[in-house]
Backbone as a ProteinNet text record, in pm:
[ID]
protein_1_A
[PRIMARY]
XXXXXXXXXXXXXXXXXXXXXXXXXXXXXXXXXXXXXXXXXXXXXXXXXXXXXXXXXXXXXXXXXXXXXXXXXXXXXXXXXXXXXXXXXXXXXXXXXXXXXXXXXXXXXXXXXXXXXXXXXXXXXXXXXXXXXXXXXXXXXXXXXXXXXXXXXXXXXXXXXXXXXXXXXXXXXXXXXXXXXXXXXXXXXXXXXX
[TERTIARY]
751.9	842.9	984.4	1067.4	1229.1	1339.5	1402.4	1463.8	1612.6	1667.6	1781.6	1878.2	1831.3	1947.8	1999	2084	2150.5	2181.2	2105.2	2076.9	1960.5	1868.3	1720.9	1740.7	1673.3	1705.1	1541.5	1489.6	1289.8	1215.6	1110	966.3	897.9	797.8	720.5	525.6	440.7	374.5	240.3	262.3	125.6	76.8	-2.1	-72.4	-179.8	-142.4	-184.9	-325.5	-431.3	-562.3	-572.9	-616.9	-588.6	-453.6	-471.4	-347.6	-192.8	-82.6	-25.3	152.4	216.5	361.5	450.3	502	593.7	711.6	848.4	933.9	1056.2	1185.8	1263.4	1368.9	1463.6	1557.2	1751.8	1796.2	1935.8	2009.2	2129	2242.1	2272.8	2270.8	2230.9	2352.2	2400	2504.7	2468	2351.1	2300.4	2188	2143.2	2048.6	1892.2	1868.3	1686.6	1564.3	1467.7	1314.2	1214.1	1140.4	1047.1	927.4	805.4	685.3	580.6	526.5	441	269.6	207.5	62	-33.4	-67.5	-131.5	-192.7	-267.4	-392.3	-326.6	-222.9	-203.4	-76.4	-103.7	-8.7	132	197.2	336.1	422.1	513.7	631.3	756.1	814.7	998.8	1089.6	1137.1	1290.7	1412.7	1447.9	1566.6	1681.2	1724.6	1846.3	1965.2	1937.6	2056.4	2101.7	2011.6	2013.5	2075.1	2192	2321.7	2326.1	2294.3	2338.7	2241	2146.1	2054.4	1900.4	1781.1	1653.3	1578	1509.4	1385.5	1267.4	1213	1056.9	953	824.5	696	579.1	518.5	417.7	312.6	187.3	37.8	-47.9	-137.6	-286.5	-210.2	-161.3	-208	-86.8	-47.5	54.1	144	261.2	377.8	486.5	543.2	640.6	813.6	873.6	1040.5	1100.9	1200.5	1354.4	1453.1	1532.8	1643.3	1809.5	1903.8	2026	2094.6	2243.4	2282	2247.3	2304	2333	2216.7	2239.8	2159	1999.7	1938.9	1758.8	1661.9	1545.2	1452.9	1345.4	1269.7	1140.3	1032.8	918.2	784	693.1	650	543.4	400.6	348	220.9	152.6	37.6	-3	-71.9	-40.9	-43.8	-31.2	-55.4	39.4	153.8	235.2	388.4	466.4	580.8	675.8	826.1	909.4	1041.4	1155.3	1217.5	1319.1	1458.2	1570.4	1684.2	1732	1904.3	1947.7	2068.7	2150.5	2293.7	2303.3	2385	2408	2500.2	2486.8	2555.1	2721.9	2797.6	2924.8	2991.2	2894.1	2978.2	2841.2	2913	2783.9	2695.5	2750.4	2661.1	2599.1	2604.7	2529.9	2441.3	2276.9	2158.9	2036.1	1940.4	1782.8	1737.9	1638.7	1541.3	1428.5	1365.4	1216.4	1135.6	1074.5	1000.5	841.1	790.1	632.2	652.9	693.8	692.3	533.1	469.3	352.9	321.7	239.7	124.9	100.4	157.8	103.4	238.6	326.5	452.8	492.3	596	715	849.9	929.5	1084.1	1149.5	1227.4	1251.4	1399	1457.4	1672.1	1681.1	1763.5	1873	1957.6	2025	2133.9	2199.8	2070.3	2163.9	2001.9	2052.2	1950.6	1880	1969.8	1880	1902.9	1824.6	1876.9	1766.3	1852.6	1769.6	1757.2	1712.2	1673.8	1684.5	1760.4	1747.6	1708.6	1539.8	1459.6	1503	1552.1	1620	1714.3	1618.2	1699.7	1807.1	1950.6	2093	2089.4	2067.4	2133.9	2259.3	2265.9	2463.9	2369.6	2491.6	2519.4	2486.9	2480	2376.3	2551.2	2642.4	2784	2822	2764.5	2767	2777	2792.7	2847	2744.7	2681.5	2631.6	2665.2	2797.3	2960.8	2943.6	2921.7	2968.4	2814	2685.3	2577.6	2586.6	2683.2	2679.6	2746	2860.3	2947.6	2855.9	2840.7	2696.3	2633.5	2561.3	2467.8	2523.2	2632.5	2773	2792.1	2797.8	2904.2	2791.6	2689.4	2534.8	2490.2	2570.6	2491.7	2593.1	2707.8	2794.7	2771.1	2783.8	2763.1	2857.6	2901.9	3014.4	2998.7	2855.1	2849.8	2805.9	2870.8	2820.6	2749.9	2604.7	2449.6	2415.6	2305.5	2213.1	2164.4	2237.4	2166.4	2121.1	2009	2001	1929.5	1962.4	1962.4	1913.7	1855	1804.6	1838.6	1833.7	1887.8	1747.5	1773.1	1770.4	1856.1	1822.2	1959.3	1910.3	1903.1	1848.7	1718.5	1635.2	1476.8	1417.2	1525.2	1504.6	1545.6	1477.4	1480.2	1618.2	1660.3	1789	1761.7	1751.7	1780.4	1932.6	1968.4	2107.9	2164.7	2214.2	2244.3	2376.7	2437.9	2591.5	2569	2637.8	2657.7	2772.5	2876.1	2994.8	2997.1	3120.7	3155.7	3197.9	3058.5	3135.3	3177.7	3282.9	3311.5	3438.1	3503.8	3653.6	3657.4	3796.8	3814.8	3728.2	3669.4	3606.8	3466.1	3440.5	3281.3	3266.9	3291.7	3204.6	3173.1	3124.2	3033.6	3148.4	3096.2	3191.9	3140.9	3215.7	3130.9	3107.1	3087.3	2999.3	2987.5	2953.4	2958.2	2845.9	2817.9	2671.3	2569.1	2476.7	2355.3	2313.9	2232	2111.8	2041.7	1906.4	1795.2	1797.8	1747.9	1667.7	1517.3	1451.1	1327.8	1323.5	1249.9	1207	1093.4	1155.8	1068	1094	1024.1	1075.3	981.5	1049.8	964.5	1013.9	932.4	937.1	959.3	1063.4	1111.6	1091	1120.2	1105.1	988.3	869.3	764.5	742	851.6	785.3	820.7	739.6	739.9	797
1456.6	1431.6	1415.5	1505.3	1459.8	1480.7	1389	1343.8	1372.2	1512.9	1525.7	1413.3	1372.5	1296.6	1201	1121.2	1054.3	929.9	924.5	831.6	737.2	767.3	733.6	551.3	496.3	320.2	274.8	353.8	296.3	363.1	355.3	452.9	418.7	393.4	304	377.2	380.2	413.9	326.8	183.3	112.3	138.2	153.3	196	327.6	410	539.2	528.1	596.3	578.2	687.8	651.5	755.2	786.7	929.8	968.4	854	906.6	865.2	903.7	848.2	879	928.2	1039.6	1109.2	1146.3	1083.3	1092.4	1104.1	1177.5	1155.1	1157.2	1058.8	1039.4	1077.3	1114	1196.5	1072.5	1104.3	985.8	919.2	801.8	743.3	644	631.2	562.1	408.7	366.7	221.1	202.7	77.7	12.3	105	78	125.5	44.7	24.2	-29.3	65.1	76.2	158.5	93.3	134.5	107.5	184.1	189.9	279.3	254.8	378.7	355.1	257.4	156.8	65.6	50.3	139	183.4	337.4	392.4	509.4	487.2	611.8	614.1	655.3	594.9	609.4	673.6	771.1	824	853.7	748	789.7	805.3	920.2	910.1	872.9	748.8	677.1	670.2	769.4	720.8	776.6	859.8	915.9	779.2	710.4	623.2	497.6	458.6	352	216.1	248.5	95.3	36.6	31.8	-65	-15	-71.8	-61.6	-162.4	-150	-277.7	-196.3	-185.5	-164	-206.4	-195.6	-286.4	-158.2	-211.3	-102.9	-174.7	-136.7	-198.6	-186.5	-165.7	-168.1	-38	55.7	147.2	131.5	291.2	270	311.7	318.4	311.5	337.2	472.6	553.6	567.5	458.5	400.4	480.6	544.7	557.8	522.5	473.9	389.9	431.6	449.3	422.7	268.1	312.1	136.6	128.7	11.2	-85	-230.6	-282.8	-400.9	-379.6	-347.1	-318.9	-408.4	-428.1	-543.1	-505.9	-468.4	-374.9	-479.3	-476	-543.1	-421.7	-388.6	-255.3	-273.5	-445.2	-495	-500.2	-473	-489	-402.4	-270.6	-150.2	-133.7	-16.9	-24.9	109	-2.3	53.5	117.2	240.6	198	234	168.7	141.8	172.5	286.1	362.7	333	271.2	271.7	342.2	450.7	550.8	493.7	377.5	359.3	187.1	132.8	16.4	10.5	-161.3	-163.1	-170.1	-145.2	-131	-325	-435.5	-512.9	-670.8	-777.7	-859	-910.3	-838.2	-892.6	-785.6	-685.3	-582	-534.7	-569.5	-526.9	-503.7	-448.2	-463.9	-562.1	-674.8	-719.6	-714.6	-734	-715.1	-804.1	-806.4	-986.6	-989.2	-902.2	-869	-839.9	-898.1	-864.5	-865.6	-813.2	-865.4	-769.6	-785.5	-741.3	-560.6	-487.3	-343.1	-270	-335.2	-308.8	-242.7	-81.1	-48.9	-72.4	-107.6	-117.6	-4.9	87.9	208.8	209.7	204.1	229.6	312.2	390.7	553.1	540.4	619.1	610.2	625.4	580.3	542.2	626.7	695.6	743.6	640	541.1	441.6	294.2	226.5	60.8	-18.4	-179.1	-239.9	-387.7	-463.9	-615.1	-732.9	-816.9	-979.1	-1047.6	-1083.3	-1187.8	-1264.3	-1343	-1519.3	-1496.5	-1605.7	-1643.7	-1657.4	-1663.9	-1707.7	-1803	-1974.2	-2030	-2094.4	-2134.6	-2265.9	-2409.4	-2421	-2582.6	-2545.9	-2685.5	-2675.7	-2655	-2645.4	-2610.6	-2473.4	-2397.6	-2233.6	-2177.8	-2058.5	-2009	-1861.6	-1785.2	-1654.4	-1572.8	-1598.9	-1458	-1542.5	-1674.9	-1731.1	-1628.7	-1629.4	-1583.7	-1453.6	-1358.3	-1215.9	-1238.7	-1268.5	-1277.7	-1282.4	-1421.4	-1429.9	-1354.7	-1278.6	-1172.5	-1065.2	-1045.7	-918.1	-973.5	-1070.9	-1128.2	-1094.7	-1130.1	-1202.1	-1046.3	-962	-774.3	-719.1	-784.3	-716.3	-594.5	-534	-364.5	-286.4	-231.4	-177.7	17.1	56.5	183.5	211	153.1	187.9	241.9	199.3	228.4	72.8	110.4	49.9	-147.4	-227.9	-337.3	-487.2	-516.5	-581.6	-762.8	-794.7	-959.6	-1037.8	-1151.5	-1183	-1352.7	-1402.8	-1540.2	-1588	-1763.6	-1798.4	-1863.5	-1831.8	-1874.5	-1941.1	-2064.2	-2128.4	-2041	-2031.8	-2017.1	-1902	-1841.8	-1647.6	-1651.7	-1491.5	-1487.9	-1343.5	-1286.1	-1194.8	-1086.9	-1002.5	-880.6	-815.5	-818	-730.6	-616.8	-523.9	-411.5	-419.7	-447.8	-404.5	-261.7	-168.6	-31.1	26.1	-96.1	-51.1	-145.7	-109.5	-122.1	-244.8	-347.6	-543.4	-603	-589.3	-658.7	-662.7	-796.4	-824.4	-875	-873.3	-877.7	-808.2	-650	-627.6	-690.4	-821.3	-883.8	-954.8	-856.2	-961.6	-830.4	-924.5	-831.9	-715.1	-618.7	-500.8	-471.4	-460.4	-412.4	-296.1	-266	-107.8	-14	-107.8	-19.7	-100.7	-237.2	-293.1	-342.3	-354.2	-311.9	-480.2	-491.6	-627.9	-585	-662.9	-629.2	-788.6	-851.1	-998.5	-939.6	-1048	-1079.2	-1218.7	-1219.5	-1321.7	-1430.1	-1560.4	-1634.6	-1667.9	-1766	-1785.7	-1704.2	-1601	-1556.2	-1520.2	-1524.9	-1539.6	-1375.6	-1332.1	-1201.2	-1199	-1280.1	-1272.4	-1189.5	-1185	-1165.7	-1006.7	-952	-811.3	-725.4	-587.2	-467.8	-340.2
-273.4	-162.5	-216.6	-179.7	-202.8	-98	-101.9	38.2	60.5	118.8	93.5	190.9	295.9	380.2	265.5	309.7	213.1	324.2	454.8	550.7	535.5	421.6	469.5	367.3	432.8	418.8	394.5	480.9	388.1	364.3	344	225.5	230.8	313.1	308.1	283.6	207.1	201.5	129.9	153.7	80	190.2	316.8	374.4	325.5	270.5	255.3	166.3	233.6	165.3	48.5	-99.8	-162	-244.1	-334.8	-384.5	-451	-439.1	-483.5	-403.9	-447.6	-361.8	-479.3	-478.8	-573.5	-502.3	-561.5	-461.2	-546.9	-539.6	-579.9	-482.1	-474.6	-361.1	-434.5	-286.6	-314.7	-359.1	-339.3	-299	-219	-191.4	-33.5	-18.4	76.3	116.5	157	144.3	152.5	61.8	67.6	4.5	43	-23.2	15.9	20.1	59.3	26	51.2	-92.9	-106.5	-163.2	-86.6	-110	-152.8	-248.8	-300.5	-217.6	-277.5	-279.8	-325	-254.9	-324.5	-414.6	-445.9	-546	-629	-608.5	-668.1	-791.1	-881.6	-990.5	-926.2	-867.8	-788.4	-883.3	-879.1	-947.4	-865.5	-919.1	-866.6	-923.8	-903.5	-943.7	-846.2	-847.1	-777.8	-836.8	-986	-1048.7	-947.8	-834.4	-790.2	-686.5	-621.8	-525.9	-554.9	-579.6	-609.9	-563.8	-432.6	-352.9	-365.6	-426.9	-443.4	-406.1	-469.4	-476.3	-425.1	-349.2	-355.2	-360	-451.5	-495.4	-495	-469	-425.4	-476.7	-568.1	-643.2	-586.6	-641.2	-663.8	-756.9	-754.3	-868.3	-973.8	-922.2	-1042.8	-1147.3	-1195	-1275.3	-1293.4	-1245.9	-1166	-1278.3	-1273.4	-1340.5	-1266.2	-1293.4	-1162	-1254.4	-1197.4	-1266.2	-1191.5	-1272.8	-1194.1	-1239	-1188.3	-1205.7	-1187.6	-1181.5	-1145.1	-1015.9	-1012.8	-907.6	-865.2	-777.3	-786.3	-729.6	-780.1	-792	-788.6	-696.4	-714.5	-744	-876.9	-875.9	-902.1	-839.1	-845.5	-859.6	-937.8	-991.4	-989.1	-954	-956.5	-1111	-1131.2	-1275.8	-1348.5	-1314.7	-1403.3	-1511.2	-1560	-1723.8	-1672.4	-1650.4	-1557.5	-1665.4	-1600.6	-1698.8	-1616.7	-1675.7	-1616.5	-1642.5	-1633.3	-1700.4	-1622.4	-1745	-1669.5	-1728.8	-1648.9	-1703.1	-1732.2	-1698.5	-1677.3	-1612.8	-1665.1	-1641.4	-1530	-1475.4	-1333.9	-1335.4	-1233.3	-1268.4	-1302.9	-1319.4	-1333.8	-1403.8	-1415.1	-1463.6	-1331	-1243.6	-1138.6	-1083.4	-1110	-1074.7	-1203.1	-1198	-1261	-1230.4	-1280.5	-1216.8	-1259.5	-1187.3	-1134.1	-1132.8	-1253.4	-1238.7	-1219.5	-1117.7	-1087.6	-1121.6	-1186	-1257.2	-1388.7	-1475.2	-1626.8	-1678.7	-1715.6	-1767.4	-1905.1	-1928.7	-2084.3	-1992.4	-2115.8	-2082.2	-2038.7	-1967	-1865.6	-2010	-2003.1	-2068.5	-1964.3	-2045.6	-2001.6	-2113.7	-2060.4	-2144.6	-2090.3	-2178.7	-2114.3	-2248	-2131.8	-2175.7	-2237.9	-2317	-2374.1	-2506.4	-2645.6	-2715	-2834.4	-2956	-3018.4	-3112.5	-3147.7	-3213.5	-3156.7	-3164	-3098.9	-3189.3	-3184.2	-3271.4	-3159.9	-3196.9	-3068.5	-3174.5	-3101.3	-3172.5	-3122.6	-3204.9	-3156.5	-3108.6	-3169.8	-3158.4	-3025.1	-2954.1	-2817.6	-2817.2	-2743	-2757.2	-2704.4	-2697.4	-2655.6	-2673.3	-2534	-2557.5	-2488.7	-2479.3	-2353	-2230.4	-2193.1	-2082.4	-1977.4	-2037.8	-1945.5	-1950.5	-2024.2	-2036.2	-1916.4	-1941.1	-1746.9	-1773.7	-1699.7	-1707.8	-1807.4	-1759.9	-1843.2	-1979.8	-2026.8	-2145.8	-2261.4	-2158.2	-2243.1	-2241.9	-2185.9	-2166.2	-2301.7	-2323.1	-2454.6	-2535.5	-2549.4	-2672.8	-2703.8	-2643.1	-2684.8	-2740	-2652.1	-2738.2	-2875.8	-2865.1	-3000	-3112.6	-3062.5	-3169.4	-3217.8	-3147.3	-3166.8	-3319.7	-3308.8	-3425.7	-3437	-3306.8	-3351.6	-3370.9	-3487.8	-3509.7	-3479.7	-3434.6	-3430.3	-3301.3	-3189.9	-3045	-3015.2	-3102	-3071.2	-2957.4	-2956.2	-2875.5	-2936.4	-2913.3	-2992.8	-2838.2	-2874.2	-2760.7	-2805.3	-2706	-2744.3	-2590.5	-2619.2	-2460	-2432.1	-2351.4	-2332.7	-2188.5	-2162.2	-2062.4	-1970.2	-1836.2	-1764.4	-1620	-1610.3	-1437.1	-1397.3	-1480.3	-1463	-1487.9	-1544	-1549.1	-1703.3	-1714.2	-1869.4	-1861.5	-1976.5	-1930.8	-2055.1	-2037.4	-2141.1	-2157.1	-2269.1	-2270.5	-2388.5	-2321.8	-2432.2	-2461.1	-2570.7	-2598	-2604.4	-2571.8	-2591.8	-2593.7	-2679.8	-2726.9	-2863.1	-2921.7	-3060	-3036.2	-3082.4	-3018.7	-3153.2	-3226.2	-3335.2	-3320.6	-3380.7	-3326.6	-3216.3	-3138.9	-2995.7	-2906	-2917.5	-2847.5	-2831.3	-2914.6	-2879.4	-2775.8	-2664.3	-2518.8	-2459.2	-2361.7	-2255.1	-2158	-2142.8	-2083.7	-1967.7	-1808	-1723.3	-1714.2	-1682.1	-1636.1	-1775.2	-1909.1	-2026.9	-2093.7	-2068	-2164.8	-1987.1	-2062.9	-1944.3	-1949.8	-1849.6	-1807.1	-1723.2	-1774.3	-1707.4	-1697.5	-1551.9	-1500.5	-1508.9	-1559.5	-1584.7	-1497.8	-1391.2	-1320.7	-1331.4	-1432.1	-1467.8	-1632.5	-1741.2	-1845.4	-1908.1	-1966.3	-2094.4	-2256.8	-2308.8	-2459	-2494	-2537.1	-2568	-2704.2	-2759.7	-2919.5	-2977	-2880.1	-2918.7	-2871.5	-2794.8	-2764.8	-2832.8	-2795.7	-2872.1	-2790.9
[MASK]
++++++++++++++++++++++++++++++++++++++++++++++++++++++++++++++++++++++++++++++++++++++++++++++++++++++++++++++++++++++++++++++++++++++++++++++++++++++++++++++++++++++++++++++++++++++++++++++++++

């Protein structure tokens, strides 16, 4: 199924007995909510679709692609996987994933090599969002505007982040619409993934 209007606002297909929902959507001038097959291996491509995502998977195993903007994906407990192409234009614009679990891939575009720093970033309990976006920039010292990523907690959520510019010097903070975040909904231990 691919959807040229650039009007369409829902998708709705957990009802459907069987099969699976394969969909790739245009450019859309509003937000969207899309619902997959309850029981089916769902595949979307949503990177053209901007103003936002709300996603709702089920049982099977669920293949998202995403562009920016502000995204809410729940994929259920598949062995999912989750492709972002492009970060949001600002620190408040990111995806949302509120089902992290065992099996899930998270896969982001962009960069031919990237490396991850275990070790949590924390500050003070007076830190501001923007103070841990820095941090994680700062903590990447990437001087070859590859891919380096670092994760924090923040008021009950866990945070993934990519510098994907050259953060050493003055340029070590967070950049909008040039280093990426992913929300992970809930506290989890990043240190430990693969």
């Amino acid at each position: 199924l691919s959807a040229a209007s650039s009007a369409l606002s829902s998708l709705d297909a957990s009802a459907v007995a069987g099969g699976a929902l394969k969909f790739t959507a245009g450019s859309l001038t509003a937000a969207i909510s899309v619902k997959g097959v309850a029981n089916g291996n769902n595949t979307l491509n949503l990177s053209a679709a901007t103003k936002g995502i709300t996603y709702t998977g089920g049982a099977g195993a669920d293949d998202i692609t995403l562009g920016s903007g502000n995204n809410i994906i729940s994929v259920g407990k598949g062995t999912d996987v989750v492709t972002l192409l492009a970060p949001g234009s600002s620190a408040g614009s990111f995806t949302t994933i509120k089902d992290l679990h065992a099996g899930m891939t998270l896969a982001i575009d962009g960069h031919a090599s990237t490396s991850f720093n275990r070790s949590m970033v924390s500050l003070s309990s007076s830190a501001s969002f923007q103070d841990y976006l820095n941090a994680v920039v700062h903590q990447s010292n990437d001087s070859a505007s590859e891919g380096v990523f670092g994760w924090f907690q923040y008021k009950g959520d866990s945070y993934l982040v990519e510098s994907r510019h050259s953060a050493t010097g003055s340029a070590a903070n967070f950049v909008d619409g040039t280093d990426l975040i992913v929300k992970l909904t809930g506290l989890h231990n990043l240190g430990n993934a693969s």
